[in-house]
C-alpha positions in Angstrom: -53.5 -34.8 -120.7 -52.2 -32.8 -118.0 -52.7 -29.4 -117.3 -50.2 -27.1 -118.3 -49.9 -25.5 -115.2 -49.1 -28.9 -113.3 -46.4 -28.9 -115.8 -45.2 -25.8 -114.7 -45.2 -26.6 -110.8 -43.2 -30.0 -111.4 -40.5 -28.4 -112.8 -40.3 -26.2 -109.8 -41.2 -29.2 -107.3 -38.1 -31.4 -109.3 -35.4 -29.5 -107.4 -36.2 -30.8 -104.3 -37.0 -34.5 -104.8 -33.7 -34.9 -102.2 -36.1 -34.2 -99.6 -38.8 -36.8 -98.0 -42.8 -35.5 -99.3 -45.1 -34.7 -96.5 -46.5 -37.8 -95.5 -49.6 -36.9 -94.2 -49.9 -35.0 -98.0 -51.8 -32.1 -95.5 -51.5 -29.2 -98.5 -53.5 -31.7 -101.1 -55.8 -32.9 -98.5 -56.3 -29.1 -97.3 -57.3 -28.7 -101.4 -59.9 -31.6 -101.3 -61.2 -30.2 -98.0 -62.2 -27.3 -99.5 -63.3 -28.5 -102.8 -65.0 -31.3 -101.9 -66.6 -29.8 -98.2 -65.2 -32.7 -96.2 -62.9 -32.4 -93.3 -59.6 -33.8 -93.3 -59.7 -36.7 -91.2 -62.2 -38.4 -93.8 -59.5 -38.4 -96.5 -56.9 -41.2 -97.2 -54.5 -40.5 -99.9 -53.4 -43.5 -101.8 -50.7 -44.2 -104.7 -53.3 -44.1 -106.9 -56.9 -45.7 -105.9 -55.3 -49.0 -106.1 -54.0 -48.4 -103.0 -57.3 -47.1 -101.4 -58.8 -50.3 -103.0 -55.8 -52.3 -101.0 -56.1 -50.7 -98.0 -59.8 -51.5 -97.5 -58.6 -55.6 -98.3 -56.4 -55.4 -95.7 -58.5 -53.9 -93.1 -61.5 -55.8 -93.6 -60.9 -59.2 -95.5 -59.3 -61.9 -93.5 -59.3 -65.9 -94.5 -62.4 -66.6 -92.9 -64.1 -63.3 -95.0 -65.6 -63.4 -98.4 -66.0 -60.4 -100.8 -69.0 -59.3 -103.2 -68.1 -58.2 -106.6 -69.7 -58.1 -110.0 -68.3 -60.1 -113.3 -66.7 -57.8 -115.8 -65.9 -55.5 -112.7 -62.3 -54.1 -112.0 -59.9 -56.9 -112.2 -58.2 -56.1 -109.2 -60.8 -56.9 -106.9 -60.9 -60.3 -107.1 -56.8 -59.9 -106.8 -56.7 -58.4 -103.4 -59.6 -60.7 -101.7 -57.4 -63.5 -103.3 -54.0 -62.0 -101.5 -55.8 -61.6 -98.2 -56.5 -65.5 -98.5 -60.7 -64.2 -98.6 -63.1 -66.0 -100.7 -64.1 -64.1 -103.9 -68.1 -64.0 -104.9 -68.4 -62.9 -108.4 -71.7 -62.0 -108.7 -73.3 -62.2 -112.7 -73.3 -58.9 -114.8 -76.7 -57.7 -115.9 -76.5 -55.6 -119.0 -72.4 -55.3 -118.8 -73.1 -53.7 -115.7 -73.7 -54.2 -111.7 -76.7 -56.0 -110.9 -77.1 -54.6 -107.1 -80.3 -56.4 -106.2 -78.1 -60.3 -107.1 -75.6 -58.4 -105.0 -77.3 -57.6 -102.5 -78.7 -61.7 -102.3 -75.2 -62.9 -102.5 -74.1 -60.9 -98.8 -73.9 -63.6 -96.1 -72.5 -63.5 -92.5 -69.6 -63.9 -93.6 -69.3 -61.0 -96.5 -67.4 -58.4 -95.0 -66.6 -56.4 -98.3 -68.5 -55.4 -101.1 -66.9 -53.6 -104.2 -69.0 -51.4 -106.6 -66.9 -50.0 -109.5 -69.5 -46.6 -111.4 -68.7 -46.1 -114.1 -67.6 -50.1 -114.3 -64.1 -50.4 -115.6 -64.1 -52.1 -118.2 -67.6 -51.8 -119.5 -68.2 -47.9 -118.7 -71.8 -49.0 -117.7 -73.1 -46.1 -115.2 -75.7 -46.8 -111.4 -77.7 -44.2 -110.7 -77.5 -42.3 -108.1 -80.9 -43.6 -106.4 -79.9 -46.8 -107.6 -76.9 -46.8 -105.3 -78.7 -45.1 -102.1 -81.5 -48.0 -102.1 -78.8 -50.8 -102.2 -76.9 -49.1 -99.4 -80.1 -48.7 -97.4 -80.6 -52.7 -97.5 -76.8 -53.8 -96.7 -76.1 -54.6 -93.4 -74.2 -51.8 -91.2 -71.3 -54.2 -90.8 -70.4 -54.5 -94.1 -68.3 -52.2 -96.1 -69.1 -50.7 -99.4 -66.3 -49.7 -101.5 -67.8 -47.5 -104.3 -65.1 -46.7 -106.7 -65.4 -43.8 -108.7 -62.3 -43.7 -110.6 -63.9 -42.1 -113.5 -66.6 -40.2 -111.9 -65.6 -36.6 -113.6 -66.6 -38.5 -117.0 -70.3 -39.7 -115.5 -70.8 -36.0 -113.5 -69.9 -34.3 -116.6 -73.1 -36.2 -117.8 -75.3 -37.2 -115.2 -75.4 -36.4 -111.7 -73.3 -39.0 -109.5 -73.1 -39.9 -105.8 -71.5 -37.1 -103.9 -69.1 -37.5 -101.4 -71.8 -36.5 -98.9 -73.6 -39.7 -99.1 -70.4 -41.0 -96.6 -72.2 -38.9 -93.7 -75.7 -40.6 -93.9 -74.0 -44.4 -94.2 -70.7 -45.1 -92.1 -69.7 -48.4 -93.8 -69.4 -46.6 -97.4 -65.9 -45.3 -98.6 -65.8 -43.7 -101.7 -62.9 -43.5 -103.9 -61.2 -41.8 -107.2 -58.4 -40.7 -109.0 -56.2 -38.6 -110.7 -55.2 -40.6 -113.0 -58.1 -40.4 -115.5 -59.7 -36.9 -115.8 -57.1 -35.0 -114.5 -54.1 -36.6 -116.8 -51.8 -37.8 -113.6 -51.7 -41.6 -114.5 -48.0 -41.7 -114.0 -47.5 -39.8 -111.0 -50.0 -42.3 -109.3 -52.0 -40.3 -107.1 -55.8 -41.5 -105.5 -58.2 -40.6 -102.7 -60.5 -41.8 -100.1 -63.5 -40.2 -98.6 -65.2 -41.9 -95.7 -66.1 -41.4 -91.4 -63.4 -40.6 -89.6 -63.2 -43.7 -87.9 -62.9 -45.8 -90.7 -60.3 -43.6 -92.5 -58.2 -43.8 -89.1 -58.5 -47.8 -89.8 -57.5 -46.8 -93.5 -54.4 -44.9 -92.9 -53.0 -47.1 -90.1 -52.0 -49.4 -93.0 -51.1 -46.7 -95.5 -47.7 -46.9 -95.9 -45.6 -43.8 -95.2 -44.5 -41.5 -97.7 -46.7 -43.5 -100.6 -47.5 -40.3 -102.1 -44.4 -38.2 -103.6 -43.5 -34.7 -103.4 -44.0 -34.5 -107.4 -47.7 -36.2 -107.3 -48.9 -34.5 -104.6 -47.8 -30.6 -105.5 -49.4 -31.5 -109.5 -52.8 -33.0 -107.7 -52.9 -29.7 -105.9 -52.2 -27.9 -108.8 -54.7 -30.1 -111.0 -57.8 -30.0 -108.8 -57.9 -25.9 -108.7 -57.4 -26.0 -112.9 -61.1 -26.1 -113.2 -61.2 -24.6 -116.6 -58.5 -27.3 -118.4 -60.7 -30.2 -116.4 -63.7 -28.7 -118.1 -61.8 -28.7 -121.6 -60.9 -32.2 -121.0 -64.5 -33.4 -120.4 -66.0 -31.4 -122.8 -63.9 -33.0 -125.3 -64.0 -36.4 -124.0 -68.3 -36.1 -124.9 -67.5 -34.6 -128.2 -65.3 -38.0 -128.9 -67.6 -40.4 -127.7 -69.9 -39.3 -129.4 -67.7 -40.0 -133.1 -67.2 -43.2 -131.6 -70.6 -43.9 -131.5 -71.5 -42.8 -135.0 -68.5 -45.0 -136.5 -69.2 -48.2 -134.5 -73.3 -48.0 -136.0 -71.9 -47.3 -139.4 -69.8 -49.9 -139.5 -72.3 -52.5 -137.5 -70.1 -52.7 -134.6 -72.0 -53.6 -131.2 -70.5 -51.0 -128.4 -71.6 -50.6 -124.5 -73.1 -47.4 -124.0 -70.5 -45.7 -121.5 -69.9 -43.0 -119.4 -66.6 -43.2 -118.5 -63.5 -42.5 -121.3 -63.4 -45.4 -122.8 -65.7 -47.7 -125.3 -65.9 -51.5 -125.2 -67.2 -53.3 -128.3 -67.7 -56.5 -130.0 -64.9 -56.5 -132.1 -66.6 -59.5 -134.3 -64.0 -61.7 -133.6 -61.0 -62.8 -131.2 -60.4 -59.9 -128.9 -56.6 -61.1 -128.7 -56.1 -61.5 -132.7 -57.7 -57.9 -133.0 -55.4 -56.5 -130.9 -52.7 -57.9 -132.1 -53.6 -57.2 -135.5 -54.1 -53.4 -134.5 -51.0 -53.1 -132.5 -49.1 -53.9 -135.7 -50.1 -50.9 -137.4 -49.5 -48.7 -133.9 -52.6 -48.9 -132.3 -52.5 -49.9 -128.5 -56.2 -51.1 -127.2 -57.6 -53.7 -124.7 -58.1 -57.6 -125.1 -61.4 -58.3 -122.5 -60.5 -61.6 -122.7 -59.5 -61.5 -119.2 -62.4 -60.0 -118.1 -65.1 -62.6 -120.0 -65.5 -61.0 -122.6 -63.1 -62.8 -125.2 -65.4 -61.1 -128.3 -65.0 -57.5 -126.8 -62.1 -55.1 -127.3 -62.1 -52.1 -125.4 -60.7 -48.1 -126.9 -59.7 -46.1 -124.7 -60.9 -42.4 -126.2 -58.1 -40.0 -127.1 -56.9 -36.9 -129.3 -59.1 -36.4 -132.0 -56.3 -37.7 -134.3 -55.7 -40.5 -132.6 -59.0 -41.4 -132.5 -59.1 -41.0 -136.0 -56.0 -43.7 -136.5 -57.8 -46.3 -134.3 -60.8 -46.2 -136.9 -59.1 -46.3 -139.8 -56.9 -49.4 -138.6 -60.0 -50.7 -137.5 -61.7 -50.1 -140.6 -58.7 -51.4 -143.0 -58.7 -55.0 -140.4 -62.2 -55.7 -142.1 -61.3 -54.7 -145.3 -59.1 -57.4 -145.9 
């Protein structure tokens, strides 16, 4: 969850929600500056990384375009190329994951987007860092790379991940992430952009003003300096997964291996009827029906006792 300190600013921030936020957001992007040694006119702050993921559609996809993505990938990629009236190419999963080189093969003259979820949501799959830089190396200049690294405190915490940095060696990449995951602020919608300054210009003439409020941006301010909570948060995250792991072998369950905050398994069955069947005794996961995988559930990891409940439901559904 959140930090208890970006509890404590919002109930000083609440008093003056009569008042329009800053909509540049120049006290958060001042924070990521600093954290993240990147100058302010590379950021783009988005209503959560949806909205970077939006704004990138909008700039580069038009009818005549196509975009690259993976299968099992973020569901709302094919959703914006679909809105912008682009052609989506779904390129096939290798191993649950990204499979860069088919990627790569799929780009035509006509690909004007590509979009790299790492970790993947929903399959937590991880791309190595080298991985990543030898597929950006072989893309054409032209084309944008969206890597989106909504959950990359999870895969840093365990492996090192592409830094920010990599945006000053290859112009047409734009990195993005979150607050919503690591840092508890799914409600308050808050999400980033790092990129050239020339394509962040092209990214915030379409930003919408004010798209960031005055509560989200003074508790992302807050959140990134609370370096000791975030560590807390990831360190018990690992310590989780881990029990996730150990109960899915016991019990013969097939999981993804994943380095994001989550776990997707086969649930031996109909991911829909297991999910309904666990939401009656209280427990809220994720049919990947949608996404492909109609055999695969995916558990989102919580409070150790929560955890606990999700196991035992689980565990009582194949009793009977």
């Amino acid at each position: 969850g959140p930090s208890p300190k970006v509890l404590e600013v919002l109930k000083e921030v609440i008093s003056g929600i009569h008042r329009y936020p800053d909509g540049n957001g120049s006290r958060l992007k001042e924070a990521l500056s600093t954290r993240h040694s990147v100058s302010t006119d590379m950021l783009t702050l988005g209503n959560g990384s949806n909205d970077i993921i939006e704004f990138v559609a909008r700039c580069f996809l038009t009818p005549n375009d196509n975009a690259v993505y993976s299968k099992h990938a973020f569901a709302v990629y094919p959703l914006v190329t679909q809105s912008l009236g682009a052609q989506g190419v779904e390129v096939e999963a290798r191993d649950w994951g990204h499979d860069l080189q088919a990627m790569l093969d799929a780009v035509n003259n006509k690909t004007k987007v590509v979009f790299i979820a790492n970790p993947n949501n929903p399959t937590g799959t991880f791309l190595e860092k080298n991985e990543i830089i030898r597929f950006l190396e072989k893309i054409p200049n032209e084309v944008i790379v969206l890597l989106d690294q909504a959950y990359f405190d999870y895969s840093n915490y365990e492996t090192e991940d592409v830094p920010f940095s990599l945006v000053n060696n290859f112009p047409n990449l734009i990195i993005s992430r979150t607050f919503s995951k690591a840092y508890g602020l799914a409600g308050l919608r808050v999400g980033f952009s790092v990129t050239s300054s020339s394509l962040a210009d092209y990214l915030n003439r379409v930003r919408q003003p004010f798209n960031v409020n005055s509560l989200a941006l003074a508790a992302a301010e807050v959140a990134l300096n609370d370096t000791e909570h975030l560590e807390q948060c990831l360190k018990l995250n690992k310590q989780e997964k881990e029990r996730f792991y150990k109960f899915f072998k016991s019990h013969q369950y097939h999981f993804i291996k994943s380095f994001a905050n989550f776990i997707s398994f086969d649930c031996k069955g109909n991911s829909n009827k297991v999910f309904n069947s666990l939401l009656l005794k209280g427990v809220i996961t994720r049919s990947m029906e949608v996404y492909k995988m109609p055999d695969h559930l995916r558990v989102t990891i919580g409070l150790p006792e929560e955890n606990s409940a999700f196991m035992e439901s689980l565990t009582s559904l194949k009793e009977i």
